[in-house]
N, C-alpha and C positions, 0 to 999 in steps of 0.2 A: 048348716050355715044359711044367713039369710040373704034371698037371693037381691035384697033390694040394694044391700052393702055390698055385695060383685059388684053389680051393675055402675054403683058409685065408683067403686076401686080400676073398673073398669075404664070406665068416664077418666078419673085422673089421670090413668098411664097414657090415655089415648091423648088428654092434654100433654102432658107432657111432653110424647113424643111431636103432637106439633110445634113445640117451642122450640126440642134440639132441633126438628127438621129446618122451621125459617134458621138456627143457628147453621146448621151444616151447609144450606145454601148458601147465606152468607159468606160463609168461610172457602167454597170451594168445592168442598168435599160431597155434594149431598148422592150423590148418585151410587157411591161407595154399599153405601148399605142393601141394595137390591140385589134380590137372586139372580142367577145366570138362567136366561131363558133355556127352556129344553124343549126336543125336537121330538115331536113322534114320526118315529123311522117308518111305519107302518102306513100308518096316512101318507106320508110322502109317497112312499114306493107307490099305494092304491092312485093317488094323483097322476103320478107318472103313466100306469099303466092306461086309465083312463085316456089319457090325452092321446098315448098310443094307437088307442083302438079307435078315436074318431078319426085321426089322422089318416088310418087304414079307411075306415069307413068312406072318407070321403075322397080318396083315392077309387075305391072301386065305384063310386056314384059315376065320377067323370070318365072311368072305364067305360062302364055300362052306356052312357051318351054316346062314346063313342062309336060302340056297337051297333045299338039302334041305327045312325045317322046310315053307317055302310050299309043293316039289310036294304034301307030306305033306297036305296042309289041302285042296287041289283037289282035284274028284271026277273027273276023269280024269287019267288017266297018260302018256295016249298025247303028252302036248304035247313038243312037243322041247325041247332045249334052249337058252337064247334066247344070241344075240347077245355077252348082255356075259358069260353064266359060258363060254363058249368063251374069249374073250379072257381070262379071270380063269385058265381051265384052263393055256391056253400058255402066261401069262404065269408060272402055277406051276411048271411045266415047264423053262423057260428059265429062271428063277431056280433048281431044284436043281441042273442042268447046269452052272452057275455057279457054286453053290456048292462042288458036287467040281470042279469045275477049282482053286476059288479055294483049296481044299481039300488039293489035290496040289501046289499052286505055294509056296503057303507055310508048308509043314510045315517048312520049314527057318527060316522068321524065328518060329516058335514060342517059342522061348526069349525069343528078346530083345523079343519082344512082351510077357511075362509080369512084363517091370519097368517099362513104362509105367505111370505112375501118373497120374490124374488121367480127366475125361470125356472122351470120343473124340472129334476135331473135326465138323460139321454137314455134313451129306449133300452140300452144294454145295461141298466141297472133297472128296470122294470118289474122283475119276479117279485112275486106278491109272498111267496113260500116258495124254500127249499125244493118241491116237488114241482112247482109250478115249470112251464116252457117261457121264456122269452117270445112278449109279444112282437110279432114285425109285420109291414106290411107286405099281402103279397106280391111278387115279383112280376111283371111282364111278362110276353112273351121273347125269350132270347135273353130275359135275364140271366141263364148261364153264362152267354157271352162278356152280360154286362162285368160278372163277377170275376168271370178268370183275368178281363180286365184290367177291374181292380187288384186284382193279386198278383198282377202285374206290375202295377203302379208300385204296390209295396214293396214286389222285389226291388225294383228303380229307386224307391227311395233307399231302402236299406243298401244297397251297392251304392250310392251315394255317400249316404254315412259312413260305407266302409271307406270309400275313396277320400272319406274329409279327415279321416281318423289314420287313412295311412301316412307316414312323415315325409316321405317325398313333396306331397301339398303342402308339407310344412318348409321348406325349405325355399328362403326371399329370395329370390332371384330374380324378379322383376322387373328392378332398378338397378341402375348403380351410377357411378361417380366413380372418376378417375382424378387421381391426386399425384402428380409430377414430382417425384424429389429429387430425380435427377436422372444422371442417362447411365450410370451403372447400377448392379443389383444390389435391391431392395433384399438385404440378410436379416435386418432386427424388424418386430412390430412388438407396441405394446397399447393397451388399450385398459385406461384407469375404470375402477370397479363402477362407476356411475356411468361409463363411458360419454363422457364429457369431449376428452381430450385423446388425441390418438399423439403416438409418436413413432417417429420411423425413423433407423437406421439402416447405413447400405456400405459399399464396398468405397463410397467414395471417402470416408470418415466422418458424414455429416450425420448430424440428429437433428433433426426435424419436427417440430411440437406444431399439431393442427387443434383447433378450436371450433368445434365444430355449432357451437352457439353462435361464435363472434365470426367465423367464415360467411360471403357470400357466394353468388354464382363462381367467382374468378377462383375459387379453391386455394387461394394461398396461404401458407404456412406462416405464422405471426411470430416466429422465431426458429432461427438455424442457427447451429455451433456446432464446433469440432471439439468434443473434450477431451478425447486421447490423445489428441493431436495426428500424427499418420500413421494410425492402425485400423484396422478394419474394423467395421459394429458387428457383434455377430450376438448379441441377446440385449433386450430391454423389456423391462417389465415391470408395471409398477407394484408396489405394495398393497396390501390387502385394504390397509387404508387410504389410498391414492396418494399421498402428501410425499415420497419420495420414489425413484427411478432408479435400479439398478442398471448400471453398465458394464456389458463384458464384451472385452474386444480381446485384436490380438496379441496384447502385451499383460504382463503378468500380475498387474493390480487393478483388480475393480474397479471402479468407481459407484459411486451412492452419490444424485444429482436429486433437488427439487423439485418441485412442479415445473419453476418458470431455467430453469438450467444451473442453477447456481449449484457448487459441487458443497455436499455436505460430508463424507468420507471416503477417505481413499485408504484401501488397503494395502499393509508392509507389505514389500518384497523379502522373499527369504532366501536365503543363503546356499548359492550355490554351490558351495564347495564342502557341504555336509552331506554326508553319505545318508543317515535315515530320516528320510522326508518329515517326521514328525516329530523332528525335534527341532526344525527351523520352526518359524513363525507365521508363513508366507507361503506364495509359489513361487517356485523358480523357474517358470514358465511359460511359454503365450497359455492361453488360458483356452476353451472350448465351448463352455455354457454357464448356463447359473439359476437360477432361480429362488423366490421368494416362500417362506414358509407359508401354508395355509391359513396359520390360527394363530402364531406370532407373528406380531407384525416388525420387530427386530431383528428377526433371525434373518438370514440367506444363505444359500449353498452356490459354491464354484468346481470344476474341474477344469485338470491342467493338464499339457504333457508333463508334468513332471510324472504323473501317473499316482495322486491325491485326489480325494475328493475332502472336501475343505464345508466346514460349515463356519459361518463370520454374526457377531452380534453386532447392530449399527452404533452402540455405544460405547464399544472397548477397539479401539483402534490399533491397539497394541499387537495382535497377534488374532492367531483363530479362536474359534470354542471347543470343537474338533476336526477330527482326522481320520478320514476310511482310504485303506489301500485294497484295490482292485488288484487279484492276484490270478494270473492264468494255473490252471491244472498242474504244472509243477512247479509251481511258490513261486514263479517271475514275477518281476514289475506289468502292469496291463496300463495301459494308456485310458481313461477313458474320455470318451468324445461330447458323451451326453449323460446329465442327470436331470432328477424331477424328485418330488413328493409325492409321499399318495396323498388320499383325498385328507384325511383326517392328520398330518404330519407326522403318523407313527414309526411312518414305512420311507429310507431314502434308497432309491433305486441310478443304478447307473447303467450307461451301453459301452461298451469295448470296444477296442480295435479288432480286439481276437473273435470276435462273433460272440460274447458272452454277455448273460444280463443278468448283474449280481445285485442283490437285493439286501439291506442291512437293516435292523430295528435302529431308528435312530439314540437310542442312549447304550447301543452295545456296538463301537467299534471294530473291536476286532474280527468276530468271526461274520459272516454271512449269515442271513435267513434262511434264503430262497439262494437257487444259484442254477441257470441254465446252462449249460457250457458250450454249447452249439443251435443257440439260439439264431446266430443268422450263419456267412461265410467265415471264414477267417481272414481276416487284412481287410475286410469290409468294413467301412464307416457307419455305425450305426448312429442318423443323424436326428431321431426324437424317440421318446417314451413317452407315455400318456394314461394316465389311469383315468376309469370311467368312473361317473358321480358317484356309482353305487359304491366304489373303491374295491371291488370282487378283479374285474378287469382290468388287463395291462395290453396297451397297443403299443409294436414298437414299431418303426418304420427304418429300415435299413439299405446299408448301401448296396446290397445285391441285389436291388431292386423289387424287393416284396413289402409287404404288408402283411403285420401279424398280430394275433389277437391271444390272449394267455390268459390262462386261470391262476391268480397264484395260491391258488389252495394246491390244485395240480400243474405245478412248473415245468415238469419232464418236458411236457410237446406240447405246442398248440394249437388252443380248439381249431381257428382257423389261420390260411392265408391267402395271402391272394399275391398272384406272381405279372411280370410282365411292366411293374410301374417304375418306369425309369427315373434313375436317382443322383444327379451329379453332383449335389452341393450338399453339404457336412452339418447342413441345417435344414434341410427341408423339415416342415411341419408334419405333422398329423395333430387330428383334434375330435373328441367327441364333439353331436351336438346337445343343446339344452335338456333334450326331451331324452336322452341317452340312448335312442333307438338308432344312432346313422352314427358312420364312421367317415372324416372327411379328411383328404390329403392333396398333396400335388404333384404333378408329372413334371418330369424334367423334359427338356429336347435340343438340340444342336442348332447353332445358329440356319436362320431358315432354310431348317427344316422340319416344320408343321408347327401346330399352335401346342402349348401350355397349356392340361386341363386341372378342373380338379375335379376331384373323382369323389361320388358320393357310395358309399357300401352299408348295405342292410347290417346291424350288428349280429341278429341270430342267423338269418341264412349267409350272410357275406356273400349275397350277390352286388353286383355294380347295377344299382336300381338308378343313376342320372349322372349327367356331367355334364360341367358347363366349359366351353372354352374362352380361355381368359384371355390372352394377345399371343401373339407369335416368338415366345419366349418363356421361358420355363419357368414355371410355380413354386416357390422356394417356400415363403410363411404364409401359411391361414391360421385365421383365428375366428369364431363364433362365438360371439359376445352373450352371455344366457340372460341379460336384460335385453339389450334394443333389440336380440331376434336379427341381426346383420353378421355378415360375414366378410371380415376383412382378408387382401391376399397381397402379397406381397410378388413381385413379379424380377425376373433375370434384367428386364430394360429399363429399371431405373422407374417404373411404377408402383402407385398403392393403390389398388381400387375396392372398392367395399359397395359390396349386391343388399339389397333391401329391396322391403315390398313396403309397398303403403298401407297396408293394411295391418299385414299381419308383426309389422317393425317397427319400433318405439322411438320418439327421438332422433340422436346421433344424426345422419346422410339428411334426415327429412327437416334437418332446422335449415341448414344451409343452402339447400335446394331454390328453397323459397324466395329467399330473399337476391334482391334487385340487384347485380353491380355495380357498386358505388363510384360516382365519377369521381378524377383526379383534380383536386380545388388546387387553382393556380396560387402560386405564392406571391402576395404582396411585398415587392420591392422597399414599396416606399414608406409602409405602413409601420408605426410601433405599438409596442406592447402601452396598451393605458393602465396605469398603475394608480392604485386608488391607497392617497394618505388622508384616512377621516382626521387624524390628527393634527392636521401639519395647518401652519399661521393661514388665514385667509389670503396675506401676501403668495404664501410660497402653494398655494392648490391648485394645481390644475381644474380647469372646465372640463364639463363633463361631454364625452366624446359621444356626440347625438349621431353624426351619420360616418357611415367610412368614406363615400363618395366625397364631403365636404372636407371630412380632415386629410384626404386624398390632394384635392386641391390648395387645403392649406399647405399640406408639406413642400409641395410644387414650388411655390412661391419663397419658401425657407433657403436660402443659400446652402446652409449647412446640412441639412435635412436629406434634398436634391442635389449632394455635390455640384452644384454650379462651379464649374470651370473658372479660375481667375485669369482676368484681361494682362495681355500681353505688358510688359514694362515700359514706361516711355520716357527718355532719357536715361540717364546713369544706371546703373544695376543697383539696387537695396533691398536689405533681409535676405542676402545670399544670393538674390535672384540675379540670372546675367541681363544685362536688358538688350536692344537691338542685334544682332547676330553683324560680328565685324567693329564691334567697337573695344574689346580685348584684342591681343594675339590670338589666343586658343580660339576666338570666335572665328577671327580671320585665315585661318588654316583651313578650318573645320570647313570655311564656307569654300575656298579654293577647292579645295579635295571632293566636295559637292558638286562642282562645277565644272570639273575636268570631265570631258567629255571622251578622253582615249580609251580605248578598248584594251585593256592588259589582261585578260582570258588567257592570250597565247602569246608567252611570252619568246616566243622564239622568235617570229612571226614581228614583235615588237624590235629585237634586236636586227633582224635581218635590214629591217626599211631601214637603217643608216649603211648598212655595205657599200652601196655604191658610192654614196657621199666621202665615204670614208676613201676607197680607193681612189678615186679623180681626187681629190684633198686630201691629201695625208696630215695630221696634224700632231698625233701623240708620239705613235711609236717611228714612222718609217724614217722624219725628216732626223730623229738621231742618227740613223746606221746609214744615210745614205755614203758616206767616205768611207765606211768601215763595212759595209755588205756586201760579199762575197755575188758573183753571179749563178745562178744555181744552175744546174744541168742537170739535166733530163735524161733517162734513157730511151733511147730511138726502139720503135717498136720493128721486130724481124718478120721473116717469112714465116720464122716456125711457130714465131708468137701468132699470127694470125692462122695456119694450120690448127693449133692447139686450141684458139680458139673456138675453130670451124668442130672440131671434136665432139660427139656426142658425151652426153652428162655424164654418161656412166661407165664412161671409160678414161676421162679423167683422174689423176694421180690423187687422193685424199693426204695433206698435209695433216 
């Protein structure tokens, strides 16, 4: 081939490619076409190691100065030289030796060394080859110190890291905020999945919606209502979606409320005079607990004393969806006190009167899963369940005062408890936290006597790793919100407070903190609403209201505006009006009986002051009977009467 027509073919491709290049610039794109720059690992490492050994190198230069300057300063010369500058000597030695080796070996990656850009990798990736040592520079003298030192330091920081990693540091407690809902206990908390919005019920029948966007310093509740009317709150909780509120008090139909209170369903009552609970429609009962399905956001579950567990959809009002009956060791009725879900809705779990914790596959009624039968005492209230995120673990919290932690793979007994946490209310909490490592509850205690804690416990060991005391009143609900990272508590004295940390807490406590207490704007008396008709005749429009101070003063001046008082009548009375007082009868009465100045308070008092008048002047009765009135006679008093008189009291005759 000839090579003059390459050279041409050549020549064309190369045009061309300048044409698409000015095109590729153009468009954007030109840089697309280039290879990926490649790194020689080799050259690098040889860089690195270089910079190592001057490093060294000039570390031992300002050794050696220093050496010199001390012999200089000693009055004899004769001393040898010590230990470490011999080592300092060789180790100079052996580093320049190295460096003309390193010297003669990579005079040829010179070049391609000279476009590395950037800092040289760190002395610990320095090996030039597999067999090579890691260069460093030599150590001081007492460098061993310096290092155990430092492997000191690491211990301290790694015990640090363990300390940031343990969940006790995880737990807000920093801060907190107290929220008043009133002076009896605080039995409901619920807190909407965004936690936005907190709501609290207590023993007085109030529900309480807090706003913790729209709250300032003052912490007040931006709406109160009683929806049961006078029954206790003993559960609220909102839906998976936030948008409705269940209610269980202690009457025998639910309720399902809004966000802002407004009631959206209320469940039948059923038939108390049916013998098998599942063929009524209802409870026929006060009611105990309830809660929301996990993953439906329809569904809910209740327990009653009728000794039902009830699950309800918020769309068919008609009746339930189903029906579990809790049944003690020989087929009796069991009352139960408290139910839950697990994590995933598969699993619906209840707690007994009888110390039992029966466990059901939600779409098979009738028999049991799981079933402990002496899970806590018997007649003990078992007043929360709790399953953990993983949905492996069940906490239950009972009325004989423990705390206990279950496998329900293995139900027979539980892994752990923990004894001693006093329990007086039929709803105390328990609750995992976010990170599923800590198990958190409340103490009960008698009126003052001591404070209310709540108790944090390690999940694997179940030890009591921290506790905070909450008021001088017993700890009924906590809840651990696993967005804001806050823990709300619910208190016996009519409190809700809620711990957070600034830092490690989202949201929720930390909006309302902030902001200013807003003062009380007086109400303008005089003032109206200005109402803007664009349409209305240029006759009938009102002017446009520029200052309140001036239309202040104009109202002033308005008779009717300012209720100005109207002036007294003068002459006749007209339009109903009476005029001068004393120009009717009725005026002239009205003014006598004004005017009388006698004191008639005591009327007795009033009658007396004519007696005398009356006897020296007889006028009504006496001047009739003076011809016909007898003279009256008296009986003359004797000796004995005066004797008898003389007699002590209590020897006197009792008539």
């Amino acid at each position: 081939m000839d090579p003059n027509k390459v050279d041409e073919e050549s020549g064309k491709m190369s045009g061309d490619g300048d044409g698409d290049g000015d095109i590729a610039s153009v468009m954007g794109f030109s840089g697309f076409g280039k290879k990926a720059r490649t790194f020689d690992l080799d050259a690098i490492f040889e860089q690195t190691r270089r910079t190592a050994v001057e490093r060294s190198q000039r570390v031992l230069d300002e050794r050696q100065k220093d050496d010199q300057m001390e012999e200089e300063g000693e009055s004899s010369k004769s001393v040898k030289p010590s230990v470490h500058a011999q080592k300092d000597k060789a180790a100079a030695a052996t580093s320049r030796k190295q460096e003309s080796e390193s010297s003669s070996d990579s005079g040829s990656d010179s070049d391609s060394d000279s476009d590395l850009i950037g800092p040289p990798l760190p002395p610990q990736y320095a090996a030039q080859d597999e067999g090579d040592e890691l260069v460093r520079p030599p150590r001081p003298p007492g460098s061993m110190a310096h290092s155990d030192e430092d492997e000191d330091d690491d211990d301290d920081e790694e015990e640090a890291q363990d300390d940031d990693d343990s969940p006790v540091k995880k737990i807000p407690d920093t801060h907190e905020i107290t929220l008043q809902h009133g002076t009896r206990t605080v039995s409901a908390l619920g807190l909407d999945p965004s936690g936005a919005r907190l709501v609290t019920g207590g023993y007085d029948y109030d529900v309480r919606f807090w706003d913790f966007a729209g709250m300032d310093q003052a912490l007040q509740a931006f709406r109160s209502l009683q929806p049961c009317e006078c029954h206790q709150i003993k559960t609220l909780q909102y839906s998976i979606t936030g948008d409705v509120i269940l209610v269980v008090s202690g009457n025998a139909q639910a309720k399902v409320l809004d966000r802002d209170g407004f009631n959206v369903m209320e469940c039948v009552k059923g038939d108390q005079y049916i013998v098998d609970m599942a063929k009524t429609k209802g409870h026929t009962a006060m009611l105990n607990s309830g809660c929301w399905h996990p993953k439906i956001k329809e569904e809910f579950m209740t327990c009653s004393n009728d000794g039902t567990v009830r699950t309800w959809v918020l769309s068919s009002e008609k009746g339930h969806k189903s029906v579990f009956k809790p049944r003690s060791f020989q087929g009796k009725k069991v009352i139960p006190t408290c139910c839950t879900y697990s994590r995933d809705g598969k699993l619906i779990a209840a707690g007994c009167q009888d110390g039992t914790i029966q466990i059901w596959d939600r779409n098979l009624s009738v028999h049991t899963k799981f079933h402990c039968r002496q899970a806590h005492i018997p007649g003990s209230d078992t007043s929360c369940l709790s399953f953990s995120y993983d949905g492996v673990t069940l906490a239950s919290r009972g009325g004989d005062d423990t705390l206990k932690l279950w496998d329900i793979r293995n139900f027979k007994k539980p892994v752990n408890v923990a004894t001693g946490l006093e329990n007086n209310f039929t709803m105390t909490d328990c609750c995992f936290s976010p990170d599923d490592k800590l198990l958190v509850t409340g103490t009960s205690v008698k009126r003052e006597q001591g404070d209310g804690k709540l108790v944090f416990f390690d999940r694997t060991s179940f030890q009591r790793v921290y506790e905070i005391e909450v008021t001088n009143a017993s700890v009924v609900r906590c809840l651990w919100h696993p967005k804001l990272n806050q823990i709300m508590v619910g208190t016996g004295n009519g409190l809700a407070k809620v711990y957070y940390d600034p830092v490690k807490s989202h949201r929720g406590a930390k909006l309302c903190v902030v902001k200013s207490q807003r003062k009380e704007r007086q109400a303008e008396t005089l003032t109206q609403d200005y109402i803007i008709t664009p349409h209305a005749l240029p006759m009938f429009r009102e002017a446009r209201q520029r200052s309140t101070r001036k239309q202040l003063e104009k109202d002033r001046l308005d008779p009717k505006k300012s209720h100005k008082p109207e002036p007294p009548v003068s002459g006749p009375g007209r339009g109903g009006r009476v005029a001068a007082h004393g120009g009717t009868l009725s005026s002239f009465i009205v003014k006598n009986i004004a005017l009388d100045k006698t004191d008639d308070s005591n009327p007795r008092q009033a009658i007396l002051r004519h007696a005398k008048d009356a006897s020296e002047n007889p006028y009504w009765v006496a001047p009739a009977y003076t011809q016909t009135q007898p003279e009256p006679v008296f009986a003359e008093e004797s000796e004995e009467d005066e004797e008898a008189d003389k007699e002590p009291e209590w020897k006197k005759r009792k008539i």
